[in-house]
KEZA-590137 format. One record per residue: residue in three letters; residue number from 1; x negated, y, z of N, C-alpha, C, CB in turn. Coordinates in Angstrom, 3 decimals. Each point is the difference from the previous one (the first is absolute). Glycine has a CB too. Layout:
BEGIN
<pt r="Ala" k="NUM" n_px="X" n_py="Y" n_pz="Z" ca_px="X" ca_py="Y" ca_pz="Z" c_px="X" c_py="Y" c_pz="Z" cb_px="X" cb_py="Y" cb_pz="Z"/>
...
//
This chain:
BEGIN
<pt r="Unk" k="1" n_px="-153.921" n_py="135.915" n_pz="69.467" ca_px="0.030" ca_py="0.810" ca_pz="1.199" c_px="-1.394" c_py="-0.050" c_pz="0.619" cb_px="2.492" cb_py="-0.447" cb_pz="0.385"/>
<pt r="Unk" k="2" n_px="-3.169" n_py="1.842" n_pz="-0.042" ca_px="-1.394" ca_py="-0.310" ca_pz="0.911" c_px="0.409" c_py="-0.077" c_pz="1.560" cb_px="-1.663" cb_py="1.428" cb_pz="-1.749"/>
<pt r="Unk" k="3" n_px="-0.119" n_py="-1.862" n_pz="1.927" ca_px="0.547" ca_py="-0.497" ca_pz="1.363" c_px="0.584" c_py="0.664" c_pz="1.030" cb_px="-1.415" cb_py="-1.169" cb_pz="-0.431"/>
<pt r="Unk" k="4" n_px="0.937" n_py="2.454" n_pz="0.723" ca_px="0.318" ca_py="0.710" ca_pz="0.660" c_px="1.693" c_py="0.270" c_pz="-0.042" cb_px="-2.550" cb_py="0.646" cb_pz="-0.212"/>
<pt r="Unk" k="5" n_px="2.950" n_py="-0.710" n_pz="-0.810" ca_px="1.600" ca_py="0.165" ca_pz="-0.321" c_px="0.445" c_py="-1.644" c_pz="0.323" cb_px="-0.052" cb_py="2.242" cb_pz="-2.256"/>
<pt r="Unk" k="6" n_px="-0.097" n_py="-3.330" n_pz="2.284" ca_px="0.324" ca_py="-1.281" ca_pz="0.385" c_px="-0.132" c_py="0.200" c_pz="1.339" cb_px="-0.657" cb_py="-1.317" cb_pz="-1.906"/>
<pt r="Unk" k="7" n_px="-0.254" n_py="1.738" n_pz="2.731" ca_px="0.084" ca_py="-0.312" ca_pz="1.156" c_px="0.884" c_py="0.534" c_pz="0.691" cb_px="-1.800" cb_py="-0.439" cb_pz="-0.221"/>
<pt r="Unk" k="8" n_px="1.681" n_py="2.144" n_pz="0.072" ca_px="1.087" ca_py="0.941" ca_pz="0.528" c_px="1.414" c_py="-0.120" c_pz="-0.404" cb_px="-1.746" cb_py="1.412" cb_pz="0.070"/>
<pt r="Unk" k="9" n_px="2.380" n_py="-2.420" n_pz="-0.942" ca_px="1.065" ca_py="-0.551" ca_pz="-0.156" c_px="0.300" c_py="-1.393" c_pz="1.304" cb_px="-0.401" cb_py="0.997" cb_pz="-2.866"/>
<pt r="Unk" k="10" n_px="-1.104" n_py="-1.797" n_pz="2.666" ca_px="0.319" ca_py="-1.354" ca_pz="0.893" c_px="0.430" c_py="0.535" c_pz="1.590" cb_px="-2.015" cb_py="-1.665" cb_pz="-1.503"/>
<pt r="Unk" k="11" n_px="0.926" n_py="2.730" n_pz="1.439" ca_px="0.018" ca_py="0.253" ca_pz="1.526" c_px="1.124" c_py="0.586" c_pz="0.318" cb_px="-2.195" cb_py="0.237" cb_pz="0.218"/>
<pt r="Unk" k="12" n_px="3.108" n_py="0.861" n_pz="-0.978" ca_px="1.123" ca_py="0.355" ca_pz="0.256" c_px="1.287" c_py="-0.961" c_pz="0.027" cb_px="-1.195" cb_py="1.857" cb_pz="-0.790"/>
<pt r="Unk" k="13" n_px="1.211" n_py="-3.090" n_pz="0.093" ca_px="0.583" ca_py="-0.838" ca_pz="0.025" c_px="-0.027" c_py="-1.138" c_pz="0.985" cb_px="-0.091" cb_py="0.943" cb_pz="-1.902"/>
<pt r="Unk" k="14" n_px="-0.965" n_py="-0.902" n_pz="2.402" ca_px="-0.467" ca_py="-1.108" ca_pz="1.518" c_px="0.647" c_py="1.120" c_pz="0.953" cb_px="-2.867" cb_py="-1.524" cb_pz="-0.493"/>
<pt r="Unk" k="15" n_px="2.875" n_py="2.636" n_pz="0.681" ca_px="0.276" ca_py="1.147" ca_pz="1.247" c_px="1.564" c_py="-0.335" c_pz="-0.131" cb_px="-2.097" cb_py="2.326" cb_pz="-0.190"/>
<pt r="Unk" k="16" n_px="2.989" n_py="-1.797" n_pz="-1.291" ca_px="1.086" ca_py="0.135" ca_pz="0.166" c_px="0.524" c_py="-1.703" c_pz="0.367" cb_px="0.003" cb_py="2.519" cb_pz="-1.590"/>
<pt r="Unk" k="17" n_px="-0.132" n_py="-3.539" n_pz="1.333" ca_px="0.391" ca_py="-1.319" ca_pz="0.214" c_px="-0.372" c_py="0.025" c_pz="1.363" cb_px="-0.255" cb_py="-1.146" cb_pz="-2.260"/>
<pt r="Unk" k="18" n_px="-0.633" n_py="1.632" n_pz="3.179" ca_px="-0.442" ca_py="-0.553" ca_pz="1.684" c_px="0.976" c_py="1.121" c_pz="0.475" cb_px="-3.008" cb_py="-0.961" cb_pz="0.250"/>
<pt r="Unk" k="19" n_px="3.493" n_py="2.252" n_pz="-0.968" ca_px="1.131" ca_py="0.914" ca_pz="0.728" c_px="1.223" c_py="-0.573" c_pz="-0.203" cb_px="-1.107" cb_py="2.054" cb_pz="-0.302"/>
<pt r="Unk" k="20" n_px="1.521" n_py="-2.587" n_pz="-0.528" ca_px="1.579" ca_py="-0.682" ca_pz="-0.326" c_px="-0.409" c_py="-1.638" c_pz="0.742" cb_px="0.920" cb_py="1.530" cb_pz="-2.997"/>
<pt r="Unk" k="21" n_px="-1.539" n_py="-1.851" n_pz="3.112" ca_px="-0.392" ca_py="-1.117" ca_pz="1.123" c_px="0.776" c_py="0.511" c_pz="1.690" cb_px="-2.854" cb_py="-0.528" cb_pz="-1.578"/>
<pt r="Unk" k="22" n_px="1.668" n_py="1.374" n_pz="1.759" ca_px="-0.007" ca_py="0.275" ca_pz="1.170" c_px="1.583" c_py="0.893" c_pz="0.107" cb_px="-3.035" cb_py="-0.139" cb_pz="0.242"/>
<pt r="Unk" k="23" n_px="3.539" n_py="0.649" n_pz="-0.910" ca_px="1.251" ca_py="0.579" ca_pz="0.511" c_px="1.287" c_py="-0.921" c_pz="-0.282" cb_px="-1.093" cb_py="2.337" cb_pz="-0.381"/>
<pt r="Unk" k="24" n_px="1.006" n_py="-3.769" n_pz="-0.413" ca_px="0.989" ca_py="-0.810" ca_pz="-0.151" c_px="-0.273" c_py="-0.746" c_pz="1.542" cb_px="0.189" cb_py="-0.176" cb_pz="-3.020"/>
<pt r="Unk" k="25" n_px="-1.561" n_py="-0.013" n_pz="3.785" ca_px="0.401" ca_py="-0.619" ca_pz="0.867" c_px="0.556" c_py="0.510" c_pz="1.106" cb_px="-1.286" cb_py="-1.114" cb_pz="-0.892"/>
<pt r="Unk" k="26" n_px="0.982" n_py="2.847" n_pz="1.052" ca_px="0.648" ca_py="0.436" ca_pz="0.903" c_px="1.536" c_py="0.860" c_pz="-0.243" cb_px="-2.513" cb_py="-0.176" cb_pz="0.822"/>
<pt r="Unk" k="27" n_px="2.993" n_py="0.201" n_pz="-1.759" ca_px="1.398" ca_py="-0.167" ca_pz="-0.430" c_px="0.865" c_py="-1.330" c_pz="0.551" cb_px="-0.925" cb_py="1.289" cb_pz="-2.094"/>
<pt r="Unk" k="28" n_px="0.108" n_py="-2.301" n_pz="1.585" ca_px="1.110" ca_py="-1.125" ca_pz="0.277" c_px="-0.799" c_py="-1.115" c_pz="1.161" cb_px="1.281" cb_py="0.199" cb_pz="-2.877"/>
<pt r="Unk" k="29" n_px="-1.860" n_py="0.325" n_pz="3.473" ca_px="-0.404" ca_py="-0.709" ca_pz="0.982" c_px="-0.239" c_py="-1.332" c_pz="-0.247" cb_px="1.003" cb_py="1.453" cb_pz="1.153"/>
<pt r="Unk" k="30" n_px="-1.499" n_py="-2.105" n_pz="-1.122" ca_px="0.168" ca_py="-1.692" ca_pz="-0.374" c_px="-0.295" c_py="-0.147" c_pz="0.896" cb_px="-0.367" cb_py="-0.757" cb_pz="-1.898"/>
<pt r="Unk" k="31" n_px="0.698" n_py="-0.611" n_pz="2.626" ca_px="-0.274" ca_py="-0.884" ca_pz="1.092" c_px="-0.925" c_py="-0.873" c_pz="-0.118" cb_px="1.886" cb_py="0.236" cb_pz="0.467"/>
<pt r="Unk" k="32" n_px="-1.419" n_py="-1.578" n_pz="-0.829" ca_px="-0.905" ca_py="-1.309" ca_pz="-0.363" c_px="-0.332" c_py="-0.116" c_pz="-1.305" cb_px="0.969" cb_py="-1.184" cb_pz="1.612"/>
<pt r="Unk" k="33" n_px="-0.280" n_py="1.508" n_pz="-2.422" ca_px="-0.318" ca_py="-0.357" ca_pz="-1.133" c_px="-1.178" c_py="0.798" c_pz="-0.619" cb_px="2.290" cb_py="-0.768" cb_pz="-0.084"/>
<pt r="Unk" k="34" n_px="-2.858" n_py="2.129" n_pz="0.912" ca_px="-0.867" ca_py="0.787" ca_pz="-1.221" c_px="-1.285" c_py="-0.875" c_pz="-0.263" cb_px="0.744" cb_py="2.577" cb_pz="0.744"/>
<pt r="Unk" k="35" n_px="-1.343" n_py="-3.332" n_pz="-0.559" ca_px="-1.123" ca_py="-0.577" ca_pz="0.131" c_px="0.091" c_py="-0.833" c_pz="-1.472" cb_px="-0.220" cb_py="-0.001" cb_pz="2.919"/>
<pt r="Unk" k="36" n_px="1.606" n_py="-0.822" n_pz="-3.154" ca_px="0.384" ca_py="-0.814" ca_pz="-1.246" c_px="0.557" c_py="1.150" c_pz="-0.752" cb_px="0.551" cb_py="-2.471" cb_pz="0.974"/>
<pt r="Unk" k="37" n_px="-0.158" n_py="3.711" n_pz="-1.040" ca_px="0.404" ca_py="0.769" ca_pz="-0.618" c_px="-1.461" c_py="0.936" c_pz="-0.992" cb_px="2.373" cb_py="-0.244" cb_pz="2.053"/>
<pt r="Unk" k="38" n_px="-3.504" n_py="0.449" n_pz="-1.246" ca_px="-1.370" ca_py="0.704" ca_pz="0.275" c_px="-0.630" c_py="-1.309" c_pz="-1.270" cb_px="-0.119" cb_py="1.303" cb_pz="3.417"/>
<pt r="Unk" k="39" n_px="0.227" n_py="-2.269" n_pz="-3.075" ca_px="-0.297" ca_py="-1.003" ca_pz="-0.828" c_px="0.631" c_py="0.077" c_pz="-1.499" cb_px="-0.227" cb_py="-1.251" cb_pz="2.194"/>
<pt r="Unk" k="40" n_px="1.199" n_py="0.792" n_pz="-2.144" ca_px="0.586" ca_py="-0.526" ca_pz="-1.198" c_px="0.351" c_py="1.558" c_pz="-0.856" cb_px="1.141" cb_py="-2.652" cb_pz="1.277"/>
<pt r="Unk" k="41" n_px="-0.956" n_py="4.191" n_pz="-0.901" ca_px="0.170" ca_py="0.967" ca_pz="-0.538" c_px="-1.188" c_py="0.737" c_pz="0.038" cb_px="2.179" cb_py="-0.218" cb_pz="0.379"/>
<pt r="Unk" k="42" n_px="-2.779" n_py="0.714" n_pz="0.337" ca_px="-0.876" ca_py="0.844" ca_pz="0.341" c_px="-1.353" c_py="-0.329" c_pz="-0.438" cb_px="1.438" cb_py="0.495" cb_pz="1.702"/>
<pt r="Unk" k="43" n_px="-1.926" n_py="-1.772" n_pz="-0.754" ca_px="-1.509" ca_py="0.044" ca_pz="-0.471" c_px="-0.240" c_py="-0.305" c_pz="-1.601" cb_px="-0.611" cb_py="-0.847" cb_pz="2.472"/>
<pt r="Unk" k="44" n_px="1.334" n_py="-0.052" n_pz="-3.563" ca_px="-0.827" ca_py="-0.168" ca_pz="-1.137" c_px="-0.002" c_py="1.825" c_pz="-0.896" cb_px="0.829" cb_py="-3.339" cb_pz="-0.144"/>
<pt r="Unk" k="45" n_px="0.026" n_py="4.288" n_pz="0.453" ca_px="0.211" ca_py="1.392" ca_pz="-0.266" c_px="-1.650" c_py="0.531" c_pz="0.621" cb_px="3.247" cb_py="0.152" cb_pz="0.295"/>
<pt r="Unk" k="46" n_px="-3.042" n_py="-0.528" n_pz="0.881" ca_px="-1.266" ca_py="0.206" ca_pz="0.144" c_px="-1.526" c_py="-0.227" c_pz="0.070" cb_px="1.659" cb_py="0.391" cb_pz="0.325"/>
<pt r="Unk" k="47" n_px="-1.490" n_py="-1.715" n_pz="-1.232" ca_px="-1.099" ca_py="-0.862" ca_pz="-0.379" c_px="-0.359" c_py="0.647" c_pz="-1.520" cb_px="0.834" cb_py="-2.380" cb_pz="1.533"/>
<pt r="Unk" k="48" n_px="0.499" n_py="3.098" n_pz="-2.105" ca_px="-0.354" ca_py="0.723" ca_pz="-1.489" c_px="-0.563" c_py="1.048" c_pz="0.290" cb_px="1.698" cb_py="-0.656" cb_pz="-1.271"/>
<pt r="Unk" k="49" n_px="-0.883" n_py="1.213" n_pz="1.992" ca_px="-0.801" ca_py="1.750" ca_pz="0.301" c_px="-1.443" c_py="0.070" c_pz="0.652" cb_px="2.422" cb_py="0.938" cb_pz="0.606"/>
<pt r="Unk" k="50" n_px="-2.670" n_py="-1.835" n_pz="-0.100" ca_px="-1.387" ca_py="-0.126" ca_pz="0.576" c_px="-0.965" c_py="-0.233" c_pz="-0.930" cb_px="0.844" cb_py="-0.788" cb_pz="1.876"/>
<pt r="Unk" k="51" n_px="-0.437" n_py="-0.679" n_pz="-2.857" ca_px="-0.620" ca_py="-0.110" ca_pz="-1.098" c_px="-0.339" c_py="0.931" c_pz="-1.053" cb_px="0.833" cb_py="-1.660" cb_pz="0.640"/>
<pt r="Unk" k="52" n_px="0.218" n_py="2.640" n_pz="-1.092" ca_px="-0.224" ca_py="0.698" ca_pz="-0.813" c_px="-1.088" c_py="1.185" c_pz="1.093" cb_px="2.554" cb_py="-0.772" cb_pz="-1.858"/>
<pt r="Unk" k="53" n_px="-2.591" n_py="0.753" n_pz="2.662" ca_px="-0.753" ca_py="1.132" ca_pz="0.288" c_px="-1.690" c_py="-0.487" c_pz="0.343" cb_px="2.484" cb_py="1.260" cb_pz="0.963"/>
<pt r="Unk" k="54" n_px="-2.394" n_py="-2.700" n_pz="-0.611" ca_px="-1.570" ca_py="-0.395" ca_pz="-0.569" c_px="-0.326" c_py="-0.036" c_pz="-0.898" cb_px="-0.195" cb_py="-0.883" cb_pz="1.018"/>
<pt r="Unk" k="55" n_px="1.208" n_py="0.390" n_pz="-2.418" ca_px="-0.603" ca_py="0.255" ca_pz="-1.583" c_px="-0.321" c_py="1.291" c_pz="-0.221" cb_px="1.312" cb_py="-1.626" cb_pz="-0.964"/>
<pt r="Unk" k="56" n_px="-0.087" n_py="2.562" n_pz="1.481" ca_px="-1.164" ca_py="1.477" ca_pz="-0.029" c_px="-1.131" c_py="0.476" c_pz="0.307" cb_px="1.354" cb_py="0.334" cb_pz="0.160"/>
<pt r="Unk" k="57" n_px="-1.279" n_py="-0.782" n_pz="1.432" ca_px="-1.361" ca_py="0.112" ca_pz="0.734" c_px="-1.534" c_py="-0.503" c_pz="-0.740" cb_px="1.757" cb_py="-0.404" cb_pz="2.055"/>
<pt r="Unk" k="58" n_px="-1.574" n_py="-1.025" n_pz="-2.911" ca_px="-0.896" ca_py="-0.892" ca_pz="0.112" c_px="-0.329" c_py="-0.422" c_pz="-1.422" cb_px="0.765" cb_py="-0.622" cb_pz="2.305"/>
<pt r="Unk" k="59" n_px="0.145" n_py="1.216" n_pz="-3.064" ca_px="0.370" ca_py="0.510" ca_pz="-1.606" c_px="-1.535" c_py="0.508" c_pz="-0.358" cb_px="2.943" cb_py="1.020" cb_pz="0.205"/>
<pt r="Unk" k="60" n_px="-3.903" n_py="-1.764" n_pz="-1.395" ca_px="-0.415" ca_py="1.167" ca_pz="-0.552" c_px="0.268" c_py="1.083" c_pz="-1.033" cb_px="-1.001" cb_py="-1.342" cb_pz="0.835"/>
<pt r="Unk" k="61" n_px="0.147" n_py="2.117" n_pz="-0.361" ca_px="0.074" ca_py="0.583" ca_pz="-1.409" c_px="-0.026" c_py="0.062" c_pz="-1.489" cb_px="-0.373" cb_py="0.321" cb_pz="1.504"/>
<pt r="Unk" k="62" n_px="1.107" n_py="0.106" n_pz="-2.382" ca_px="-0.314" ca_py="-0.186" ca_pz="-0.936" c_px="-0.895" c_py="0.467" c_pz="-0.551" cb_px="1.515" cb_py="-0.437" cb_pz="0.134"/>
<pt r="Unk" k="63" n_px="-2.340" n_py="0.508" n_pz="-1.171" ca_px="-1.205" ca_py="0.123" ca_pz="-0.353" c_px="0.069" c_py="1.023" c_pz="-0.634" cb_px="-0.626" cb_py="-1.966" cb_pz="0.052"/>
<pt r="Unk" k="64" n_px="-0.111" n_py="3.291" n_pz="-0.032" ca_px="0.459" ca_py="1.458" ca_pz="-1.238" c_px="-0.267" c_py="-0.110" c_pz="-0.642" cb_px="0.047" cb_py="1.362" cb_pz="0.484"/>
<pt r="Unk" k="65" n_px="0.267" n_py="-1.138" n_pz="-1.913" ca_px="-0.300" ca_py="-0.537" ca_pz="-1.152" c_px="-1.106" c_py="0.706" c_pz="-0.752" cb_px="2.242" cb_py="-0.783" cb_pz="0.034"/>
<pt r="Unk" k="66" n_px="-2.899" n_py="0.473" n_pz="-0.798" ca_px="-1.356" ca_py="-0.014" ca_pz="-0.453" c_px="-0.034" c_py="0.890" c_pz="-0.627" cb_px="-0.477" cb_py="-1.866" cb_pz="0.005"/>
<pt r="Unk" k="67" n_px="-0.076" n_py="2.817" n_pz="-0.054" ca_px="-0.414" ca_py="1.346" ca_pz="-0.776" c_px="-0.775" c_py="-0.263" c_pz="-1.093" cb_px="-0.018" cb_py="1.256" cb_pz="1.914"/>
<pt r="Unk" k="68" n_px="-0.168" n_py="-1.041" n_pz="-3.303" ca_px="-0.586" ca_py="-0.278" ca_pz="-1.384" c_px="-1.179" c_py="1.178" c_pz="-0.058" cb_px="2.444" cb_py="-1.041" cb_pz="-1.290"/>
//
């Protein structure tokens, strides 16, 4: 996959995960618990999607291959 196609996948995938975030918390309201909930569900999801979108970002290129 090039980069440009990796990223525009990561980034659509970080957007749709912070929209199903943000509308599970205002569906079900949480009280006390979202903070241990934000933790233990949420942030390592979003420790991948972030990641993958610096390996895109920060990814080089591959090298074009050598003409004879």
């Amino acid at each position: 996959m090039d980069r440009p196609s990796f990223l525009i996948f990561s980034f659509i995938g970080l957007i749709s995960m912070v929209t199903l975030h943000l509308v599970e918390v205002w569906l079900l309201e949480y009280e006390g618990s979202l903070l241990r909930q934000f933790l233990l569900e949420w942030l390592p999801l979003y420790l991948i999607w972030m990641g993958m979108m610096l390996i895109g970002i920060f990814k080089r290129a591959s090298a074009p291959p050598q003409q004879q």
